[in-house]
C-alpha positions as a Markdown table, in Angstrom:
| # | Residue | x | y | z |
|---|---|---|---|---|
| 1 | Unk | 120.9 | 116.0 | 99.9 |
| 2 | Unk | 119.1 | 116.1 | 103.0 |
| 3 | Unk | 118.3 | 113.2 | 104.9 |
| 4 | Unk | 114.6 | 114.0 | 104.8 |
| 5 | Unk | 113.2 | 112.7 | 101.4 |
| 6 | Unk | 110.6 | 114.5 | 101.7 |
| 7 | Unk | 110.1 | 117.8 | 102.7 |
| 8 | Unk | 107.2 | 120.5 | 102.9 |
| 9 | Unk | 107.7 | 124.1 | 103.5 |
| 10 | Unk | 104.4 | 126.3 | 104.6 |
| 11 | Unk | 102.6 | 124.2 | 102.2 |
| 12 | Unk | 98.9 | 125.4 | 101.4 |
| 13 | Unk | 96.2 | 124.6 | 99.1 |
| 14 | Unk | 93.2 | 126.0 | 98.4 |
| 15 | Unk | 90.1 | 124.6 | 96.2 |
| 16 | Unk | 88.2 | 128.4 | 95.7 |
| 17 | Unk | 88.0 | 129.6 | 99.1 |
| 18 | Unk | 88.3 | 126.9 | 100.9 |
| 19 | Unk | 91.4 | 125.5 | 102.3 |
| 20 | Unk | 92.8 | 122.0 | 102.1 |
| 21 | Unk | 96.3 | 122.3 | 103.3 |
| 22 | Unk | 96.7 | 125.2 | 106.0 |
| 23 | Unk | 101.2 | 126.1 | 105.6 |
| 24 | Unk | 102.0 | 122.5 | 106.3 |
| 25 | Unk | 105.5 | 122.1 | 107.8 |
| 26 | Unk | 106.4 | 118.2 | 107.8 |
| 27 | Unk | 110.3 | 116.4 | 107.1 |
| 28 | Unk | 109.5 | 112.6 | 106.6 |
| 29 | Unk | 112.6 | 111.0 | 107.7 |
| 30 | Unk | 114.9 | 108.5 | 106.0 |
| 31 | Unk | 114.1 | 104.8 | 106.4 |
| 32 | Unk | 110.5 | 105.4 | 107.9 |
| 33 | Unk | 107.5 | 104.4 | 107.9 |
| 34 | Unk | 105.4 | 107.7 | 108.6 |
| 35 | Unk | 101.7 | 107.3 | 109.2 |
| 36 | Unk | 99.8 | 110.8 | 107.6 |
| 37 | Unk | 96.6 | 110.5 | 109.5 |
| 38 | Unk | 93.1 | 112.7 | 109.8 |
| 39 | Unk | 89.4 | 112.6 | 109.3 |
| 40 | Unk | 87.7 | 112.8 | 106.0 |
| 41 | Unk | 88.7 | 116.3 | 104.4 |
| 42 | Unk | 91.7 | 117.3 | 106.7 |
| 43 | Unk | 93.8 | 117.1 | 103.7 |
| 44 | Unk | 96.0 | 114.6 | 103.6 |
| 45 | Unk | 95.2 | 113.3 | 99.8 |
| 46 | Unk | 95.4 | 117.3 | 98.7 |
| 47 | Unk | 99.0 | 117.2 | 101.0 |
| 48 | Unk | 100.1 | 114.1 | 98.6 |
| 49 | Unk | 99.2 | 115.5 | 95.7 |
| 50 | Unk | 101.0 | 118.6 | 95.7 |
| 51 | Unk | 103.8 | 116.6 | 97.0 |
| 52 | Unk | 103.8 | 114.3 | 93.7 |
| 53 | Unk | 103.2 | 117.5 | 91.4 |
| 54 | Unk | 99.6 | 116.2 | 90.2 |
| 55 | Unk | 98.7 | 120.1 | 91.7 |
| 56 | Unk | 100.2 | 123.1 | 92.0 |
| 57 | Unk | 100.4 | 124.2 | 95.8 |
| 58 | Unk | 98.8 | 128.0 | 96.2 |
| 59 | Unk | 101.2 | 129.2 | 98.3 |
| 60 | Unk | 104.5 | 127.5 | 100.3 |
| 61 | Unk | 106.1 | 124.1 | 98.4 |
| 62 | Unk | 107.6 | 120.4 | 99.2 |
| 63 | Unk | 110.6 | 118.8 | 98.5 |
| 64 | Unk | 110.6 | 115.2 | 96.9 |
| 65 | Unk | 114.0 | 113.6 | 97.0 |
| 66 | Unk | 115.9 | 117.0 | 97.4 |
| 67 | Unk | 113.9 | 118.3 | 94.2 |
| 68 | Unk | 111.2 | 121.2 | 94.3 |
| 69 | Unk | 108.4 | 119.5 | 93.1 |
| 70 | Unk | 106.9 | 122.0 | 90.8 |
| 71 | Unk | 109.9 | 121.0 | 88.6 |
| 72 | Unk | 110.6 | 117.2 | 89.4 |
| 73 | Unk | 112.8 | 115.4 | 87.2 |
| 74 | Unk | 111.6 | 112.5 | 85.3 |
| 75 | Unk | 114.3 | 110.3 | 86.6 |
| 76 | Unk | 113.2 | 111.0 | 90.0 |
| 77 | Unk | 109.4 | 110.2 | 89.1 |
| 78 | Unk | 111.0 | 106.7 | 88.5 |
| 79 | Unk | 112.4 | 106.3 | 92.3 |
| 80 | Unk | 109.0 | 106.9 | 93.5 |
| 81 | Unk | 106.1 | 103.8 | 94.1 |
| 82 | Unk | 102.7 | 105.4 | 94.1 |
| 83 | Unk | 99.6 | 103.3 | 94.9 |
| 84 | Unk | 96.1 | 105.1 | 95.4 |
| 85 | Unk | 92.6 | 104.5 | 97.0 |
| 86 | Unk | 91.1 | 105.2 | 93.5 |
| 87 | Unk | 94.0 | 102.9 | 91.9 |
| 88 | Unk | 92.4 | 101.5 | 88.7 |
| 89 | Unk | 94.5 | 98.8 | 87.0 |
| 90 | Unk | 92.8 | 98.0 | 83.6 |
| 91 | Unk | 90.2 | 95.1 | 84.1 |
| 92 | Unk | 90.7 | 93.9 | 80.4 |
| 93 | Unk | 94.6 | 93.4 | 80.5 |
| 94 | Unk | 96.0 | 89.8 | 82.2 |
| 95 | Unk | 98.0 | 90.1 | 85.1 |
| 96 | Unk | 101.6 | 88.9 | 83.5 |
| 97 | Unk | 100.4 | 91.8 | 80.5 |
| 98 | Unk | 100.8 | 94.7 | 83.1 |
| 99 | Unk | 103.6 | 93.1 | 84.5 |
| 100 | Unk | 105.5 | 93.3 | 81.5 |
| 101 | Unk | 104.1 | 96.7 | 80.2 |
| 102 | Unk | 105.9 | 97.7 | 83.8 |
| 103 | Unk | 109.0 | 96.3 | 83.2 |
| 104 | Unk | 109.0 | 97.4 | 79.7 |
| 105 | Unk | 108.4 | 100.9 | 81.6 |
| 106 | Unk | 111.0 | 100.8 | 84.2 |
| 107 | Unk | 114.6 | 100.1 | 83.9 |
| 108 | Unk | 115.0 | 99.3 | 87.3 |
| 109 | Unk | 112.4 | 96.7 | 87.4 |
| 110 | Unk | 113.6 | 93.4 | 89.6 |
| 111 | Unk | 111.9 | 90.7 | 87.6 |
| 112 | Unk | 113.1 | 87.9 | 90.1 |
| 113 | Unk | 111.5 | 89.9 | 92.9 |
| 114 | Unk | 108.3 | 90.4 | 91.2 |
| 115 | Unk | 108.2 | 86.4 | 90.5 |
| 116 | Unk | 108.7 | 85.8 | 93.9 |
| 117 | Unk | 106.2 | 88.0 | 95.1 |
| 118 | Unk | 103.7 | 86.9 | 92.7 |
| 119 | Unk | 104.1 | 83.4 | 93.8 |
| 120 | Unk | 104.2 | 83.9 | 97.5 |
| 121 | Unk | 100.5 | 86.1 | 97.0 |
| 122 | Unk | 99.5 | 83.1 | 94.6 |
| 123 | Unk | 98.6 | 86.1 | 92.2 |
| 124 | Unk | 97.2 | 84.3 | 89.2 |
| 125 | Unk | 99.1 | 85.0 | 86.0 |
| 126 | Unk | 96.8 | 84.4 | 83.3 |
| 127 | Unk | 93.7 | 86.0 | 85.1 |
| 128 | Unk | 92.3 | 89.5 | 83.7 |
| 129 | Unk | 92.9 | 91.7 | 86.4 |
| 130 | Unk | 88.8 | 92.6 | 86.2 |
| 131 | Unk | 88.5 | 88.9 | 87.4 |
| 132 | Unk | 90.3 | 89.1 | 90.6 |
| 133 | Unk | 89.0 | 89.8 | 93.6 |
| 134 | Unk | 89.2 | 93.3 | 95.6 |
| 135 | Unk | 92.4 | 92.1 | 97.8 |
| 136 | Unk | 94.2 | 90.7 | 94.5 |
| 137 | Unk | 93.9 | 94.0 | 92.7 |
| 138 | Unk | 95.3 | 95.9 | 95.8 |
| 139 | Unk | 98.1 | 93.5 | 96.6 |
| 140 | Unk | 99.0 | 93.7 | 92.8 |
| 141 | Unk | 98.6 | 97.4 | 92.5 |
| 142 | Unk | 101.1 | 97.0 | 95.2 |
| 143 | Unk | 103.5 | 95.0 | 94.1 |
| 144 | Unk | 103.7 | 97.0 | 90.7 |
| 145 | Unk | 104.5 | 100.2 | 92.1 |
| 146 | Unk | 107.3 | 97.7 | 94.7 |
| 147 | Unk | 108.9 | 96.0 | 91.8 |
| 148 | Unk | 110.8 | 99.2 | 90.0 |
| 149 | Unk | 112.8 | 99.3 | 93.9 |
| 150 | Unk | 111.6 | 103.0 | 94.7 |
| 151 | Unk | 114.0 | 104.3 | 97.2 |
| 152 | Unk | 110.3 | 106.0 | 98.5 |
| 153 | Unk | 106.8 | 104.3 | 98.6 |
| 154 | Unk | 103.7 | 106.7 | 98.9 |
| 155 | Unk | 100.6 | 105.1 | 99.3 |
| 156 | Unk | 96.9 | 107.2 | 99.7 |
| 157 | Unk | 94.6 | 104.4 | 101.5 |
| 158 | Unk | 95.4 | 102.2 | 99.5 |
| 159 | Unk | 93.6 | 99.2 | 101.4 |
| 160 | Unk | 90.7 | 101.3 | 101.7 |
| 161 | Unk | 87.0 | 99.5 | 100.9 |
| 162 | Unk | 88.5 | 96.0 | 102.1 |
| 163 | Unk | 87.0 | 93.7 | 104.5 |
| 164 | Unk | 89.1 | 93.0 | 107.6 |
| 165 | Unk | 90.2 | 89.4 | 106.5 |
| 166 | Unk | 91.6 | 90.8 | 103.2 |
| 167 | Unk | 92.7 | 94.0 | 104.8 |
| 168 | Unk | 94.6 | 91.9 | 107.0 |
| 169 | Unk | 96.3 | 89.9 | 104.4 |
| 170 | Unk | 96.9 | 93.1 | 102.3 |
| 171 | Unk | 98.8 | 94.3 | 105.6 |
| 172 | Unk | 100.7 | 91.1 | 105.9 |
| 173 | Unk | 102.3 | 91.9 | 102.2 |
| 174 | Unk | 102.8 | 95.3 | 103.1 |
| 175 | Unk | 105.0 | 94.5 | 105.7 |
| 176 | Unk | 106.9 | 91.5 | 104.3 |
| 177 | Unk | 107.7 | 93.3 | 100.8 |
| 178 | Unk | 109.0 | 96.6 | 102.7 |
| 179 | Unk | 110.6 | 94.8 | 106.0 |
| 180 | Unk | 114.4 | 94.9 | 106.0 |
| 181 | Unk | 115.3 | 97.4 | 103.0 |
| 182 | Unk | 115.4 | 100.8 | 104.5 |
| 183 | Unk | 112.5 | 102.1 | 102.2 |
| 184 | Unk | 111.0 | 105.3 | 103.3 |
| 185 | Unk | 107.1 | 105.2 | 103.3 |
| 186 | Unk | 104.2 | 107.7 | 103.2 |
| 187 | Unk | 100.8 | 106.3 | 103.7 |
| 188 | Unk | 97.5 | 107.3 | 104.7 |
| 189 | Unk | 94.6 | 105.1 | 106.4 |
| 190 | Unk | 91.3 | 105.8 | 107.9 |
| 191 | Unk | 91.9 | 102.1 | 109.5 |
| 192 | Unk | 94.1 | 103.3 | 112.8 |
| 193 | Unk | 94.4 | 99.7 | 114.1 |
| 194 | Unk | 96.6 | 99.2 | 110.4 |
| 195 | Unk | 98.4 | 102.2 | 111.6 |
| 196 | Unk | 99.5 | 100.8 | 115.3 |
| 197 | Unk | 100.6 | 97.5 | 112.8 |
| 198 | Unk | 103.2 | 98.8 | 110.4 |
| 199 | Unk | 104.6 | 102.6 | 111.5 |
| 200 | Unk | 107.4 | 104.2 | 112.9 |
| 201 | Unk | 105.9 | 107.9 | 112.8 |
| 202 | Unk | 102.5 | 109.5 | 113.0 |
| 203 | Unk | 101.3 | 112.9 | 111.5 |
| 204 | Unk | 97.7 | 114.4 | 112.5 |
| 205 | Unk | 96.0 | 116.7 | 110.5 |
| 206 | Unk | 93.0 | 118.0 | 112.1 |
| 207 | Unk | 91.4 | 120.7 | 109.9 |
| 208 | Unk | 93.8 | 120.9 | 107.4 |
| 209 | Unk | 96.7 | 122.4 | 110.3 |
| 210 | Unk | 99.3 | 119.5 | 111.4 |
| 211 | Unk | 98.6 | 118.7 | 115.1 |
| 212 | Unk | 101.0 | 115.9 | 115.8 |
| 213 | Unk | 104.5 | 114.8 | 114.6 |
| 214 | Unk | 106.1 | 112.4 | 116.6 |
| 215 | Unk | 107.2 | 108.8 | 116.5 |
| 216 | Unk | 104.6 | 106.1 | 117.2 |
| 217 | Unk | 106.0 | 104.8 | 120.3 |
| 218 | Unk | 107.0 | 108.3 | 122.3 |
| 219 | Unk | 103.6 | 109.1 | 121.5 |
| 220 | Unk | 101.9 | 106.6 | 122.8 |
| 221 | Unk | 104.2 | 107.2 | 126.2 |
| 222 | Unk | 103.5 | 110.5 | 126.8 |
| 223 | Unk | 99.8 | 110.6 | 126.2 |
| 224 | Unk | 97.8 | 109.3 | 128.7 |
| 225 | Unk | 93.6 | 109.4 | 129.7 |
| 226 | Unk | 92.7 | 110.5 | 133.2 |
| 227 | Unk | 89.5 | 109.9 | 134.7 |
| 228 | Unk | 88.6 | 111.5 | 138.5 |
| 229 | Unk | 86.1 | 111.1 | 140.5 |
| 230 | Unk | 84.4 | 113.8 | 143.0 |
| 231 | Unk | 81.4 | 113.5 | 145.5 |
| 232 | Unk | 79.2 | 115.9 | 143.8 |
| 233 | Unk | 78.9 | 117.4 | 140.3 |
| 234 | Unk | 82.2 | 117.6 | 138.5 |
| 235 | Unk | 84.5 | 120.7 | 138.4 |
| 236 | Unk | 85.4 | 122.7 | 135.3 |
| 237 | Unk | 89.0 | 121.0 | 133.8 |
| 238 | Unk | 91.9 | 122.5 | 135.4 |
| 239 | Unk | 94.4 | 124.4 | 133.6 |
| 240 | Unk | 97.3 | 122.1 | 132.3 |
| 241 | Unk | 99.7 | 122.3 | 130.1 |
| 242 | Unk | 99.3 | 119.8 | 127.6 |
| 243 | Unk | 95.9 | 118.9 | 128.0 |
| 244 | Unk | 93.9 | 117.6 | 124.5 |
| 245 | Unk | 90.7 | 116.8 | 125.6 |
| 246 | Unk | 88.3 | 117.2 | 128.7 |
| 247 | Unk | 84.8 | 115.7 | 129.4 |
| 248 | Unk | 82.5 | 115.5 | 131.9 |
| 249 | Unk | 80.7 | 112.4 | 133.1 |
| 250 | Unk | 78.6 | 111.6 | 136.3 |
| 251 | Unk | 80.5 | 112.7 | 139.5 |
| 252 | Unk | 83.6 | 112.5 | 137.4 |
| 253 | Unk | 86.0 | 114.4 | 134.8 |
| 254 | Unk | 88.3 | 112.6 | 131.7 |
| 255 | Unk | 91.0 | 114.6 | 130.3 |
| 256 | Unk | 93.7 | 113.4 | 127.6 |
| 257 | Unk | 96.8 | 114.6 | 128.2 |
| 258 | Unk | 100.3 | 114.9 | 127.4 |
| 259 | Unk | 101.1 | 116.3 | 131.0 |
| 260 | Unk | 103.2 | 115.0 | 133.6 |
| 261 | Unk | 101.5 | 112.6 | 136.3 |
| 262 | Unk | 102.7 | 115.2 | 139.3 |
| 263 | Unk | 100.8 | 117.7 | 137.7 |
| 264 | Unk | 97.4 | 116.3 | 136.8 |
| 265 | Unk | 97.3 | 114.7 | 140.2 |
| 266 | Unk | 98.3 | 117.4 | 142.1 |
| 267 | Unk | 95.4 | 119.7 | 139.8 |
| 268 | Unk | 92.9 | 117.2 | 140.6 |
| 269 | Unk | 93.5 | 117.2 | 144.6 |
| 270 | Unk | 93.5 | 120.6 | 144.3 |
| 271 | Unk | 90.1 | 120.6 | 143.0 |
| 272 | Unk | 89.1 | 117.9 | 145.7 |
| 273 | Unk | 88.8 | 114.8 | 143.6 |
| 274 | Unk | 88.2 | 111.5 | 145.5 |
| 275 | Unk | 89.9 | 109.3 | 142.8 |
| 276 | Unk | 92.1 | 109.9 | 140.2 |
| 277 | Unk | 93.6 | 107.0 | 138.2 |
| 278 | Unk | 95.0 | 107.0 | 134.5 |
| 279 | Unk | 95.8 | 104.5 | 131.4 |
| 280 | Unk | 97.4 | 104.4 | 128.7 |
| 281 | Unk | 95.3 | 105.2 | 124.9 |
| 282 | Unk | 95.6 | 103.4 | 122.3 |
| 283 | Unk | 96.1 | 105.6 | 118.9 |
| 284 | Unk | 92.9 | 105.0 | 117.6 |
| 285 | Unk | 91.2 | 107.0 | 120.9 |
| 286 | Unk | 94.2 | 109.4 | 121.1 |
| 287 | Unk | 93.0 | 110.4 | 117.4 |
| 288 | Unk | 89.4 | 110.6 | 118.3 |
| 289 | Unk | 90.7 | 113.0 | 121.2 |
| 290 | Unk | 92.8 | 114.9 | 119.4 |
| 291 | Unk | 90.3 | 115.4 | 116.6 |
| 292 | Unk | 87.3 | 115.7 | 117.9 |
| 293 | Unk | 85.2 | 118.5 | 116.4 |
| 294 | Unk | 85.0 | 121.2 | 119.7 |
| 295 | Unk | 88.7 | 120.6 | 120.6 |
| 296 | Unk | 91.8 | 122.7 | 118.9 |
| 297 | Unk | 94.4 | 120.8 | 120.7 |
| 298 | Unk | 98.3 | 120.3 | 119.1 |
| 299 | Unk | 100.0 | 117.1 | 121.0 |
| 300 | Unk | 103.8 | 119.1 | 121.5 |
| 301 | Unk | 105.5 | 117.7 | 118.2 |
């Protein structure tokens, strides 16, 4: 099997006419914690649910666990975790009910694991589930989908309508119940400063077309912002290879870029800039680059 557990081949989906998932080509790899990142409507929730055979791709397909996944096995439905922004555990069961209809569900449910979880979050046993609060449900929707031992955990925002405090903590469980084991993890988040927290990889959508592939940190080396100053009105960008964004200011010029520091210095002397310094982005104003809606750029994957 390949070492990719999952897999997607020139994906696309289309609602009508429009399109959601534009011949997506994306290997998550073993052991990972891959970040599937883009604005509202990029597809990324359309990506994962072809990917767990909820829909039917139009065209192209993904792999889940070396199986197609217009014909996945049921056995290999039980080595996936799935947790969803829209998760809805039922408010009128107790929490130790759904515990047990879980384990009742799945043979490879770790009962000692899910008792020491449930301690360590103080989940309340005898509470109905409608009684807890937001950050309960989520960290419980959490461990349920945890507890079977899925060699793969997909999660679709699932923090998503939290405040910061309980996002936090949410985060904080996240990364203690998948630290150490070598699970492979899909998630989505419109919070990026979650993202910088927990993952090894980052993939961009922008417009349904993947724009970025790369792990976390080599991304964050190789893209930098530029700012240069000139003694009059700015010049049009230069040219570069590399370059994701470019905006003017007073008497100066940004650019995002992926380009060496030789080469954006030596196109801004060229264009008779005073100044030129650079930093480094954090991923939250990388994504706002690379997204924004007049730009088209792909960050080399």
């Amino acid at each position: 099997m390949s070492n990719h557990p999952i897999e997607f081949d020139r994906l696309t989906c289309y609602y009508g006419k429009h399109k959601a998932v534009d011949t997506l080509n994306l290997n998550i790899p073993e052991g990972q914690v891959t970040a599937l990142l883009g604005r509202n409507g990029a597809g990324k929730t359309s990506a994962i649910r072809c990917l767990l055979g909820f829909q039917e791709p139009t065209r192209g397909t993904a792999r889940l666990l070396g199986h197609d996944v217009r014909a996945l096995p049921y056995e290999v439905r039980g080595r996936v975790g799935y947790v969803a922004e829209a998760e809805r555990l039922i408010p009128w069961m107790r929490v130790c009910d759904i515990v047990a209809y879980q384990r009742a569900t799945f043979p490879t449910f770790d009962a000692d694991y899910c008792d020491q979880q449930m301690r360590r979050l103080q989940l309340p046993r005898r509470r109905r589930i409608g009684k807890l609060s937001r950050g309960m449900r989520a960290q419980l929707a959490l461990l349920l989908a945890l507890a079977p031992r899925p060699e793969l955990l997909v999660l679709d925002d699932p923090a998503l309508g939290l405040d910061a405090a309980v996002r936090r903590e949410f985060l904080e469980a996240m990364i203690d119940m998948i630290a150490d084991e070598g699970r492979t993890v899909l998630f989505t988040s419109h919070i990026i400063s979650d993202v910088e927290r927990v993952a090894d990889r980052v993939a961009i959508l922008d417009q349904s077309v993947l724009r970025v592939d790369a792990p976390l940190d080599e991304l964050k080396s190789r893209v930098r912002r530029w700012r240069a100053e000139f003694d009059g009105p700015p010049p049009s960008p230069p040219p570069l290879p590399g370059l994701i964004r470019s905006r003017p200011s007073t008497n100066g010029l940004w650019l995002t870029a992926t380009s060496s520091a030789e080469s954006v210095r030596g196109a801004f002397q060229e264009l008779g800039a005073t100044t030129v310094v650079d930093e480094p982005l954090a991923l939250e104003d990388l994504f706002i680059d690379l997204t924004h809606p007049q730009e088209a750029a792909t960050c080399d994957r």
